[in-house]
N, C-alpha and C positions, 0 to 999 in steps of 0.2 A: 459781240464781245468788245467791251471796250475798256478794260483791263485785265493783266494776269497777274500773278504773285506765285512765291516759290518754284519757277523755272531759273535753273544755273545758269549763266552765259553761255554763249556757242563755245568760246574755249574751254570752258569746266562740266562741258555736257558729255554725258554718259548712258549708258544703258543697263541705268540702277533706278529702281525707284526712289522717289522723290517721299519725303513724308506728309508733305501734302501740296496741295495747289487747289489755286481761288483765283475763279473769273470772278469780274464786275460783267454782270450784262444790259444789256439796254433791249426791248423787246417794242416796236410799233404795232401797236393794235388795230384792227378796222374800226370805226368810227362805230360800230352798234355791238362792240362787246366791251365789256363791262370791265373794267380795269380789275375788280376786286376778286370777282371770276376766275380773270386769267392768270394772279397771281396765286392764287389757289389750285389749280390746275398743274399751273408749271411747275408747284413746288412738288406734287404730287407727281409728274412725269420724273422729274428727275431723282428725287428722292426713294422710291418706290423699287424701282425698279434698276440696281445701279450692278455698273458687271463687275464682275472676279472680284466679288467680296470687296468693293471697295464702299467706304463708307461718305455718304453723299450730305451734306446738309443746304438746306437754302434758308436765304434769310430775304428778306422784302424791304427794299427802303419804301415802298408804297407805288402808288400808281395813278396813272389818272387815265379817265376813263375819254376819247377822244370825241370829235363832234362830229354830228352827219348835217350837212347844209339842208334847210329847205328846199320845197320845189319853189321857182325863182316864178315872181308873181309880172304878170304882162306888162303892167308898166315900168317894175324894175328893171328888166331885161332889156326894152328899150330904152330906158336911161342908160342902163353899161353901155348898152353899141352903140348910142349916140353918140356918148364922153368918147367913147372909145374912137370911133370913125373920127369926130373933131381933134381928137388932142395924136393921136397912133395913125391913122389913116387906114384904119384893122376894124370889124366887129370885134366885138368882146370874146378874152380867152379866157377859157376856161380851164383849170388842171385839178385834178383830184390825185392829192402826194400826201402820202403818209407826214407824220409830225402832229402829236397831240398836242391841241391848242387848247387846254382845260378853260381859259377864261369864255371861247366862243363857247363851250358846252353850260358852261355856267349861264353865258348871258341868255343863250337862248332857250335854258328853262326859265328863264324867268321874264324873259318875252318870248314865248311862245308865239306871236303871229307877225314878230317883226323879219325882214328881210335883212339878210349881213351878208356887206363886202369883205372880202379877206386879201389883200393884196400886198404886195412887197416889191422891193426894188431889189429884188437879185439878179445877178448877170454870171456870166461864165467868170471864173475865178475872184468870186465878191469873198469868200472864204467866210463864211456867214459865220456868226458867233466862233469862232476863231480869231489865232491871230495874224494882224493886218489885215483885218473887217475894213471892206469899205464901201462908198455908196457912190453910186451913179449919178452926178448931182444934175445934167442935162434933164436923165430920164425920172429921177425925182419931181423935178418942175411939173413934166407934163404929168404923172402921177397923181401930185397933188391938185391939180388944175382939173384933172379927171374925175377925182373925188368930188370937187368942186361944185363941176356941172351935174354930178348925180345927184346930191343932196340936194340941189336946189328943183331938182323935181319933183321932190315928193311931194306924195296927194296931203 
């Protein structure tokens, strides 16, 4: 949920009902369902089925449908742990974290056999797309020096 509407303040709240109330919600998909699917679905769980005669509506600002990475091909994998052991003094990490990245799923329908990096400079309280967003400009460097050395292996 990441808005409401039509709740009184804690000082003007009561135990009356209210004539209506509206979430904004935000919903993270797994990467192999279908954005258009699942708005369809949800609008149908919630709608359908709503209690003590309360009358339910959803409406969809749309969706986007997220990306599932490749299997990572042998010599890309050793280019990450290389970059990675030279620039980090780590093999390469790996994390799998929700957050739809519609361009990755775009780009790799339409390179189907190509390999993608996905990487960021967040740290503990980088406060991403918020505000006072900031970046790590030490571990930025080695990031991009990282990127660097993998590009420059390709077959």
């Amino acid at each position: 949920m990441t808005g409401a509407e039509g709740f009184p303040s804690l000082k003007d709240a009561g135990n009356v009902l209210r004539p209506y109330t509206a979430f904004k919600l935000s919903l993270r998909l797994p990467p192999l369902v279908e954005a258009d699917q699942a708005v369809r679905e949800m609008k149908a769980l919630l709608e359908d089925n709503a209690p003590y005669q309360a009358r339910v509506t959803f409406e969809s600002n749309g969706g986007a449908t997220g990306w599932n990475a490749p299997t990572t091909a042998p010599w890309f994998e050793k280019a990450l742990n290389d970059a990675s052991q030279a620039h980090f003094g780590a093999p390469c990490g790996y994390i799998g974290q929700g957050g739809t990245i519609p361009l990755m799923n775009m780009l790799s329908k339409g390179f189907p056999t190509s390999q993608m990096m996905v990487c960021g400079v967040l740290g503990p309280r980088s406060n991403a797309h918020g505000p006072n967003e900031f970046l790590h400009v030490p571990y930025a460097k080695k990031l991009t020096a990282a990127v660097a050395q993998v590009i420059a292996q390709l077959p």
